[in-house]
Backbone atoms as SQL, in Angstrom:
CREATE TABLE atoms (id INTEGER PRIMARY KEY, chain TEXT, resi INTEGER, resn TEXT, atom TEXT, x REAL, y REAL, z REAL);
INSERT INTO atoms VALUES
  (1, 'A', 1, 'UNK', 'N', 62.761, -30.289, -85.038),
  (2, 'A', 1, 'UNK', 'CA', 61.478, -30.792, -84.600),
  (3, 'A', 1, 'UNK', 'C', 61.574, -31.365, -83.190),
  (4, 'A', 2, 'UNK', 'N', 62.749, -31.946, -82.820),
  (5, 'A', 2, 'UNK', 'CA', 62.734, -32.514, -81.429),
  (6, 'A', 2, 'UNK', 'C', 63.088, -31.571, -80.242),
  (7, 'A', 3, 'UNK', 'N', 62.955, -30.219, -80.694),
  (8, 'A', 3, 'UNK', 'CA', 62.941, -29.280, -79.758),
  (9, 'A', 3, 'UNK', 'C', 61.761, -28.807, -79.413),
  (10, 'A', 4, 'UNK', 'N', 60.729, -28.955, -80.120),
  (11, 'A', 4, 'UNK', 'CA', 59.330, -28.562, -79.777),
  (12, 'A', 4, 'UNK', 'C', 58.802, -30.214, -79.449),
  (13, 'A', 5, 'UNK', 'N', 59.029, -31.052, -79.674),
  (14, 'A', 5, 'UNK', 'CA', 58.363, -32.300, -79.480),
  (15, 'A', 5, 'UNK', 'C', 59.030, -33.001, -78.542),
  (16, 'A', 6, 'UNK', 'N', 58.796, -33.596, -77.805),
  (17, 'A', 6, 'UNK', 'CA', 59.833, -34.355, -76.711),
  (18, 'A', 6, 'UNK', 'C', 59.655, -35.860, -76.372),
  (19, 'A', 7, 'UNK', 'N', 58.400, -36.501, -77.200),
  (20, 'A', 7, 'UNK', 'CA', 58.170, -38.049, -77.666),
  (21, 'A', 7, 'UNK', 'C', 58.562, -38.472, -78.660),
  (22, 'A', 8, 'UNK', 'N', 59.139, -39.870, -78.916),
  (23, 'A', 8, 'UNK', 'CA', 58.742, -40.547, -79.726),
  (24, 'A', 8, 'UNK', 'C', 58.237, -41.121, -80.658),
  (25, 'A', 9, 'UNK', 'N', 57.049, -40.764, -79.984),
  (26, 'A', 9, 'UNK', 'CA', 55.519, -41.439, -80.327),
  (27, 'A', 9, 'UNK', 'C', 54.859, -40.339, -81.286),
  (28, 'A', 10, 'UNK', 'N', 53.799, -41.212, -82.257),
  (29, 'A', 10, 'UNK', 'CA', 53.086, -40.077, -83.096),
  (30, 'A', 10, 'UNK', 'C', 53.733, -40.228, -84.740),
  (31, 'A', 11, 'UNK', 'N', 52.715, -39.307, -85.208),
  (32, 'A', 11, 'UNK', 'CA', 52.607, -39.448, -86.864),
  (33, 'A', 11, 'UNK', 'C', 53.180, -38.042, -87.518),
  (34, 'A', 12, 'UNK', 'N', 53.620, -37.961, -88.684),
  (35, 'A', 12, 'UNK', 'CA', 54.460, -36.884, -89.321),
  (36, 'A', 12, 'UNK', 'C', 53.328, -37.184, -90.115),
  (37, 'A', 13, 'UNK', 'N', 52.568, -35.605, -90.721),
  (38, 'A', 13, 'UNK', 'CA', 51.507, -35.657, -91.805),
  (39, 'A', 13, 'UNK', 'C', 52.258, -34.738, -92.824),
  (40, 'A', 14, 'UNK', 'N', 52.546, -35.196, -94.182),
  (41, 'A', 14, 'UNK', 'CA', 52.464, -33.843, -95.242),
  (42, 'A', 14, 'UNK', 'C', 51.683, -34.204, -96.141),
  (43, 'A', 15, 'UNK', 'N', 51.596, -33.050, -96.788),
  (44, 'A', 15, 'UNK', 'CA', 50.737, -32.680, -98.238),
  (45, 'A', 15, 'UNK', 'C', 51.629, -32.054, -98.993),
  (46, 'A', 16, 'UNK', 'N', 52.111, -32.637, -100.466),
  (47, 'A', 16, 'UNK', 'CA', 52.996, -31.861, -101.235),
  (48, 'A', 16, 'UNK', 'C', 52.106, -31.900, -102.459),
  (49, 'A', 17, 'UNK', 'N', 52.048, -30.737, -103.060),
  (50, 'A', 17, 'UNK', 'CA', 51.416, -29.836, -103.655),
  (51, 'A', 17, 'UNK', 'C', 52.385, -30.669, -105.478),
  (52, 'A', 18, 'UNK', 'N', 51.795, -31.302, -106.221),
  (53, 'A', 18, 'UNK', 'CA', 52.552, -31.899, -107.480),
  (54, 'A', 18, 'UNK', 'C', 51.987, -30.837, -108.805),
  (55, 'A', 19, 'UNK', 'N', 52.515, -29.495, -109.059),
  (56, 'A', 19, 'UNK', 'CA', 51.527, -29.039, -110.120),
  (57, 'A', 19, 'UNK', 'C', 51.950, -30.080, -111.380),
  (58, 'A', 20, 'UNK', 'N', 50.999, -30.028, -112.203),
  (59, 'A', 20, 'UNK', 'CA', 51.164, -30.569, -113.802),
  (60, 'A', 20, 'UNK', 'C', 50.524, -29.409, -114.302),
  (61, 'A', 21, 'UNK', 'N', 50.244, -29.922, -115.696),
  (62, 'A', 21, 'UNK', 'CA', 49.327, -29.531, -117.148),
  (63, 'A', 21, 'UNK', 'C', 49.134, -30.642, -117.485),
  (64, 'A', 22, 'UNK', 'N', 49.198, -31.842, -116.800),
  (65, 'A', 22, 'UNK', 'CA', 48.125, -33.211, -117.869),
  (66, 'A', 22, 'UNK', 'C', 46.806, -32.592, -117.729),
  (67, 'A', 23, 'UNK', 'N', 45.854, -33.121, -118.733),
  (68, 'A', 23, 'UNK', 'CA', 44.664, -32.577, -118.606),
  (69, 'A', 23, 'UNK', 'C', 43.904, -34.333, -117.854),
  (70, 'A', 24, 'UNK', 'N', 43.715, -34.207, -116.907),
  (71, 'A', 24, 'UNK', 'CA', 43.075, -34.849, -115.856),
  (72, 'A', 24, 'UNK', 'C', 42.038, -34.704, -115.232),
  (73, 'A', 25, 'UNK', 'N', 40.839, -35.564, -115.083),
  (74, 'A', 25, 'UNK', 'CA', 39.824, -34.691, -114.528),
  (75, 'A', 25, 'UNK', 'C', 39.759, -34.566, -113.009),
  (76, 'A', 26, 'UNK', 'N', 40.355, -34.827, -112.532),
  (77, 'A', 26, 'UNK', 'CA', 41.447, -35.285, -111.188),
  (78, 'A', 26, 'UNK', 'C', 42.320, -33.618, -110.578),
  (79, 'A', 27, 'UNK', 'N', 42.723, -33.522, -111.759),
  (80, 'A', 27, 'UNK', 'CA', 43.819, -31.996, -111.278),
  (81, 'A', 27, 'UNK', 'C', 42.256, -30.776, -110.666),
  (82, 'A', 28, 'UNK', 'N', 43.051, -29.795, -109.775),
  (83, 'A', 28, 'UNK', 'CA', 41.975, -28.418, -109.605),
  (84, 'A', 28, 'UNK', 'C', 42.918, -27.810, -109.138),
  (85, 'A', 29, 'UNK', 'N', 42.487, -26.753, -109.076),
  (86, 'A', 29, 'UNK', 'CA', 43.661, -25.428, -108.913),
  (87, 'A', 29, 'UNK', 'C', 43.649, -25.396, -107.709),
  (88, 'A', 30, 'UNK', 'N', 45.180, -24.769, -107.570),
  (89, 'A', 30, 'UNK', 'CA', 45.918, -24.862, -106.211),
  (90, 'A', 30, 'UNK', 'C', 46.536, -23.718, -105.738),
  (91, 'A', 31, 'UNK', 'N', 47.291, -23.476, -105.185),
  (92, 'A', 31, 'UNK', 'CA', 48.415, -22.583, -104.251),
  (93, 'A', 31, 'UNK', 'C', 48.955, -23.261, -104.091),
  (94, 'A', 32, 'UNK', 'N', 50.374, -22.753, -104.864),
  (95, 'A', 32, 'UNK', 'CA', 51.488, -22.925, -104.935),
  (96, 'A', 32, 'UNK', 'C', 53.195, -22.783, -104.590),
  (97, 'A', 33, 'UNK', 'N', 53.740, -22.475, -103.940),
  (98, 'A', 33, 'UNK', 'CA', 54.978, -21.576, -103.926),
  (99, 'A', 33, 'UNK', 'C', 54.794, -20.205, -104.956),
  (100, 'A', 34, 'UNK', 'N', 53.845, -19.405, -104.222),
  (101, 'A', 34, 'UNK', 'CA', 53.223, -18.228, -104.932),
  (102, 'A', 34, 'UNK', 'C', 52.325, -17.882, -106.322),
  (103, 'A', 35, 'UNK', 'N', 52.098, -19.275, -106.450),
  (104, 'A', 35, 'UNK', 'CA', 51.381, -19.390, -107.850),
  (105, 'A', 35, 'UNK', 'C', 50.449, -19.939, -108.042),
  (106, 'A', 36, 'UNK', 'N', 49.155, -19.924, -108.392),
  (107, 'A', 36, 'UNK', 'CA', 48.049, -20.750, -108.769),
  (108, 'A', 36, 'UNK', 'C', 48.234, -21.737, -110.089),
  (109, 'A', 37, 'UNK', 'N', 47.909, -22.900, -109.671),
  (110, 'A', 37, 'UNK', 'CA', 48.308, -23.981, -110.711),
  (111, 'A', 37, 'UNK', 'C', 47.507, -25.029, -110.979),
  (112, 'A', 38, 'UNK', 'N', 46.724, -25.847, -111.975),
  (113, 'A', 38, 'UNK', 'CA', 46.385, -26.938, -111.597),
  (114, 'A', 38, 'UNK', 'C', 47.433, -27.942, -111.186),
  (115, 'A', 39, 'UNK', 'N', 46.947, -28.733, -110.207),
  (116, 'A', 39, 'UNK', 'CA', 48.000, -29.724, -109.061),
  (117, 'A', 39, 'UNK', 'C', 46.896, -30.968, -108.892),
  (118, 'A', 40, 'UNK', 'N', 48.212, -31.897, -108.109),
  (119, 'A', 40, 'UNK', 'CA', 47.066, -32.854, -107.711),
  (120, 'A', 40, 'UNK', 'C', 48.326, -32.555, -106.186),
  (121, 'A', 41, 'UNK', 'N', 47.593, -32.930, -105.165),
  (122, 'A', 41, 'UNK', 'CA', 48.072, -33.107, -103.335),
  (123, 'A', 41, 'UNK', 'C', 48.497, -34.197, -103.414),
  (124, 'A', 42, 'UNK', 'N', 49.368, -34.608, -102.834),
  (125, 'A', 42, 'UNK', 'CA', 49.949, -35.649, -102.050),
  (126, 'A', 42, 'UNK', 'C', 49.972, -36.427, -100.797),
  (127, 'A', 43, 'UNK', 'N', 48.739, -36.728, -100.194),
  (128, 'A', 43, 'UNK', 'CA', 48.720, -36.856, -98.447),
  (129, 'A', 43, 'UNK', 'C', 49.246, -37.744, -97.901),
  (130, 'A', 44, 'UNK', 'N', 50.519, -37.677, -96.989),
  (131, 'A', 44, 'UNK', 'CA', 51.563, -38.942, -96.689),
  (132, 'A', 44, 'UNK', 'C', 51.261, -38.890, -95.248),
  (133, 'A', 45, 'UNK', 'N', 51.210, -40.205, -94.672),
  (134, 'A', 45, 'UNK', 'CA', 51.054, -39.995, -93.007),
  (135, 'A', 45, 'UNK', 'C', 52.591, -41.264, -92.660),
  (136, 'A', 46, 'UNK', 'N', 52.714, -40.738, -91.747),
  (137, 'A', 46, 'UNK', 'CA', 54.793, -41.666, -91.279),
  (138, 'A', 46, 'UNK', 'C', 54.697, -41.862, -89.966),
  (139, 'A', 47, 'UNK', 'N', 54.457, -42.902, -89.825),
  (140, 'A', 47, 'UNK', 'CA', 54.684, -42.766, -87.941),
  (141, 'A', 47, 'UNK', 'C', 56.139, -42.348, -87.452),
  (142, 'A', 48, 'UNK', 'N', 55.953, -41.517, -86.704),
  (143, 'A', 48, 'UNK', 'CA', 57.397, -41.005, -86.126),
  (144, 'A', 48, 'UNK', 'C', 58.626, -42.008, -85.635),
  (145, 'A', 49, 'UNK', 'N', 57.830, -43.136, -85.179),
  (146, 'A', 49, 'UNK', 'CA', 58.654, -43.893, -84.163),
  (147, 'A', 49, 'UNK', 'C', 59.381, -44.915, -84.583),
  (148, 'A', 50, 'UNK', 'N', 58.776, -45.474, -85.764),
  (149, 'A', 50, 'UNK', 'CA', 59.709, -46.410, -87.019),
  (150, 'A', 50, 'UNK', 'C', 59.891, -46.223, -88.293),
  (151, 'A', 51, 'UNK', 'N', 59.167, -45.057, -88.677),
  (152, 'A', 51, 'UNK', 'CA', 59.146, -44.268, -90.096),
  (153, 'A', 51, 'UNK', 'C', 58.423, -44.798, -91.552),
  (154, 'A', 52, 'UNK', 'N', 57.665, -46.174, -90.881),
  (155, 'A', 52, 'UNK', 'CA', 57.036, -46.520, -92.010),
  (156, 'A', 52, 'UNK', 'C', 55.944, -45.749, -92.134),
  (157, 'A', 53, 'UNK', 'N', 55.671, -46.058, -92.911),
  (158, 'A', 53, 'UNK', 'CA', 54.526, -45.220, -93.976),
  (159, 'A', 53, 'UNK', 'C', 52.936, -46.062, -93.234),
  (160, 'A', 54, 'UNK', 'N', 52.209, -45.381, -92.978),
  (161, 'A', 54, 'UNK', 'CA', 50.920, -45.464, -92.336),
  (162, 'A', 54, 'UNK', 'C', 49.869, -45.854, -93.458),
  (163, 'A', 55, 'UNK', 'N', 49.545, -44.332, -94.451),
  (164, 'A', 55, 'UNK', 'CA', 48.595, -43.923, -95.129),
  (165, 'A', 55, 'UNK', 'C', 48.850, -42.936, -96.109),
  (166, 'A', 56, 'UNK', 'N', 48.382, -43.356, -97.590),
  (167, 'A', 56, 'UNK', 'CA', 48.805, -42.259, -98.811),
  (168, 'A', 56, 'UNK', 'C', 47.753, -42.190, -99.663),
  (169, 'A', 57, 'UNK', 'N', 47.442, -40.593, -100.248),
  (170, 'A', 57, 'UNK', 'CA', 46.410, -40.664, -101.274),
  (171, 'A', 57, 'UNK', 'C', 46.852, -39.490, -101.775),
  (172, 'A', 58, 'UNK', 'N', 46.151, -39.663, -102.575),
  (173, 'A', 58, 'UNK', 'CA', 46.223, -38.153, -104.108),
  (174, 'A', 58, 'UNK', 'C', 44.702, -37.337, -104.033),
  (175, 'A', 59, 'UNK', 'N', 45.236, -36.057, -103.785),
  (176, 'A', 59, 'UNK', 'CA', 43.725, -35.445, -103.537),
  (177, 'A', 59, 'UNK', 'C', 44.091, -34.287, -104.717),
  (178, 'A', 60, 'UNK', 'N', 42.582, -33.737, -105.032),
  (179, 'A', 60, 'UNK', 'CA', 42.532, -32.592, -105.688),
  (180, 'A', 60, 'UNK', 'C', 43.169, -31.265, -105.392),
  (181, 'A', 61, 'UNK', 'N', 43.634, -30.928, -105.894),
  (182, 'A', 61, 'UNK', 'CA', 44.952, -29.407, -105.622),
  (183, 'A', 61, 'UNK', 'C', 43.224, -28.820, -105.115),
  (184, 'A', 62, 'UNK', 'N', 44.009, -27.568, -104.413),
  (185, 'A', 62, 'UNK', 'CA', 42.492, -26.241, -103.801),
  (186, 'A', 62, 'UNK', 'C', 43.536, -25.488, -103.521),
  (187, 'A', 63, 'UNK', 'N', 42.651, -24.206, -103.255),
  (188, 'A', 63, 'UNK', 'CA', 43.280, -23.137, -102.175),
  (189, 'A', 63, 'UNK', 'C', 42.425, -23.088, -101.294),
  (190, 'A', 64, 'UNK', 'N', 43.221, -23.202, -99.993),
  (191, 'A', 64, 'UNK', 'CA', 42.493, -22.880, -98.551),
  (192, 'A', 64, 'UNK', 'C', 43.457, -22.035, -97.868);
């Protein structure tokens, strides 16, 4: 990553994809590592520059 980026500064965003089968009214189908699944998302935001944690929520699995 620090070959394309050359600051410091700034936020690391992921979304990790958690499939289950709880029945939740929360879960919706997703894309997967090649598979459609009900999931729930994971949205993590990290500031680059001290690595704490910014912002986190649980979103509804989709395909986009």
């Amino acid at each position: 990553m620090s070959f394309f980026v050359q600051t410091e500064e700034g936020v690391i965003i992921d979304t990790t994809a958690l499939p289950n089968e709880i029945n939740l009214s929360f879960n919706a189908w997703g894309y997967n590592d090649g598979e459609i699944d009900k999931q729930i998302k994971f949205l993590f935001v990290v500031d680059k520059n001290s690595s704490l944690p910014l912002f986190f929520r649980y979103l509804p699995g989709n395909i986009y």
